[in-house]
Residue, then its C-alpha position, 0 to 999 in steps of 0.5 A: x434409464x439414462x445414466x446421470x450426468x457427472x458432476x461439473x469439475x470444480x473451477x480452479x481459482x487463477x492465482x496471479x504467478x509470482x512473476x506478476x510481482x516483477x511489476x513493482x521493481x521494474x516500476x521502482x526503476x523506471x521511475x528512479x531512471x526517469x528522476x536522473x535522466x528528466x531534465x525536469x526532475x534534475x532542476x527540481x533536484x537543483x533548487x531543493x524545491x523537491x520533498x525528496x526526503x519525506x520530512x524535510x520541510x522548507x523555510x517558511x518565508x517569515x522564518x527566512x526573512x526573520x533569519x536574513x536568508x534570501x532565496x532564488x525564485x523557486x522554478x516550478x514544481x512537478x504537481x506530484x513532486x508535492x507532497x501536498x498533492x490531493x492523491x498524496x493527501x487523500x490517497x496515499x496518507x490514509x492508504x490503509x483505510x482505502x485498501x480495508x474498503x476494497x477488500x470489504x467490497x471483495x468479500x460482500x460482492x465476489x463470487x468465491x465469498x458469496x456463492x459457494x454457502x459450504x465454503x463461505x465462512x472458512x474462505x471469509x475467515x481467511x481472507x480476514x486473516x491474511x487482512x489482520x496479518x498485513x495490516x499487523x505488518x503495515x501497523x509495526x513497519x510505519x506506525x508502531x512497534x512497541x514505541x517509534x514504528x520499525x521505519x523510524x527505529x531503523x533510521x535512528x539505528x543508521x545514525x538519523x537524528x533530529x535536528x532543528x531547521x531553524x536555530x534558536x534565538x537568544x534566550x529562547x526556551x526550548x520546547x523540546x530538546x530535538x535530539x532526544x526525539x525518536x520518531x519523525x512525527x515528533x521531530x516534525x512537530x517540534x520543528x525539527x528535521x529527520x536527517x542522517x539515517x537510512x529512510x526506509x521509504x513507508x510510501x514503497x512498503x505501503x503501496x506495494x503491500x495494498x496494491x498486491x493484497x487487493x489484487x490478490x483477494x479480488x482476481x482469486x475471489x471474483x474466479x475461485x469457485x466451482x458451478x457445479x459444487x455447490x448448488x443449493x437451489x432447484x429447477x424451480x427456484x431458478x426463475x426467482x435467482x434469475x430476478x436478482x442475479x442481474x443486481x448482483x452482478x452490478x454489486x459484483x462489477x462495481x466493486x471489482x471497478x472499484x479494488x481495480x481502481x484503488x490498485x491502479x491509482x496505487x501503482x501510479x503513486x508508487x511510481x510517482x514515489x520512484x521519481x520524486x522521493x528517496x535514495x535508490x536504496x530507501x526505495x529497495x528496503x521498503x519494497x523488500x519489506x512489502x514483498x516479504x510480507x507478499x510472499x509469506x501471506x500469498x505464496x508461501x501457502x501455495x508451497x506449504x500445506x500447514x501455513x495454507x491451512x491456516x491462512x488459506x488461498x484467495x478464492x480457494 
């Protein structure tokens, strides 16, 4: 009798290497190199017509001429140098929300989260867990921590203040004594401008994080399982799995179209962030923040048994 053939090896899941992670602080150059060498981006600069810092909003006409002001004509903006451009408004403003459906896709479609039953439940529960930590960090970075979120708590920490762009008129009531103000919604909305501190750039911090969390969970999910480790089917249910694997691989496909275009559009926007907003330093402060969290989540493990046994691997 023929001996058995042995078990297929398990395929070990291809994790992106550390290296891969050079692709956000080369973007950051290039795109800072392009903002100081571009005659375009010069001119934008010279007329103040830029939204290079984020909450600076310009004079509105009626409030200018109210104020005797006159102004050259504007020279024409670079679309994504607005901060009113529809992937700005619709992409990037609610980031968070388009990264939480890619990752949604990646665990209803990717092999490593619905193939292997053994391992299904644990390697779901951690990828929702490595979800949970960083948006834990994105909440506290850029919306709150305990009161104004880290961005804003730095800023003010760095001698930033709100100030009102337009002078009260005579006898005016104020609506609120700006100077008081603690974070750049409020000062925004209370017709102030955020000026003087360091600005740690959220748009950096926000798309270097998704960007690398999509991309991790989906190339160590679409790669991370074995064929031959776990097989719940027989030889004469292979026909019935045969009917609908065509329909899960257009599942499968899709969303992995769909993480890879989020993580795309992504990068383009961290790109057009290094052009057209924040000082180089604003700019290196929120790619640290996002690389440290990277690194905890999606590293780190790979070095350290403990943190990986509970935060696990993608795919593995």
């Amino acid at each position: 009798m023929p001996s058995p053939d042995p078990p297929a090896p398990a395929i070990r899941p291809f994790q992106p290497p550390i290296t891969a992670l050079l692709i956000y602080p080369a973007t950051l150059i290039v795109g800072s190199l392009f903002s100081v060498l571009s005659p375009t981006a010069q001119s934008t600069r010279d007329d103040g017509s830029s939204t290079l810092h984020p909450h600076a909003e310009p004079l509105a006409p009626s409030i200018a001429s109210d104020l005797n002001l006159s102004f050259p004509p504007p020279r024409p903006v670079n679309y994504f140098a607005r901060k009113d451009n529809i992937f700005n408004l619709y992409f990037v403003k609610v980031g968070w929300l388009w990264t939480t459906a890619a990752l949604a896709f990646i665990l209803l479609s990717q092999p490593a989260y619905t193939l292997a039953a053994s391992h299904r439940a644990r390697r779901t529960g951690q990828a929702v867990l490595r979800y949970a930590l960083a948006t834990a960090v994105w909440y506290f970075t850029t919306q709150w921590f305990f009161g104004p979120p880290i961005v804003d708590r730095s800023f003010v920490l760095t001698g930033g203040k709100c100030e009102r762009a337009v002078p009260l008129v005579e006898n005016e009531p104020a609506a609120a004594d700006v100077k008081t103000l603690f974070t750049a919604v409020a000062c925004k909305h209370a017709g102030g401008a955020w000026t003087g501190g360091h600005d740690v750039s959220g748009h950096v911090f926000l798309l270097v994080l998704a960007t690398s969390l999509v991309v991790f969970e989906l190339v160590g999910g679409s790669q991370g399982w074995g064929k031959g480790s776990d097989v719940n089917g027989v030889n004469g249910s292979a026909e019935k799995e045969e009917k609908s694997e065509e329909v899960v691989d257009v599942v499968r496909i899709w969303s992995g179209r769909f993480a890879w275009a989020v993580a795309g559009l992504g990068w383009w926007m961290l790109l057009m962030t290094a052009i057209w907003f924040h000082t180089w330093f604003e700019k290196l402060t929120g790619l640290l923040i996002a690389l440290g969290t990277v690194y905890t989540i999606y590293i780190l493990p790979r070095r350290v048994l403990p943190w990986r046994n509970v935060v696990g691997l993608p795919g593995v």
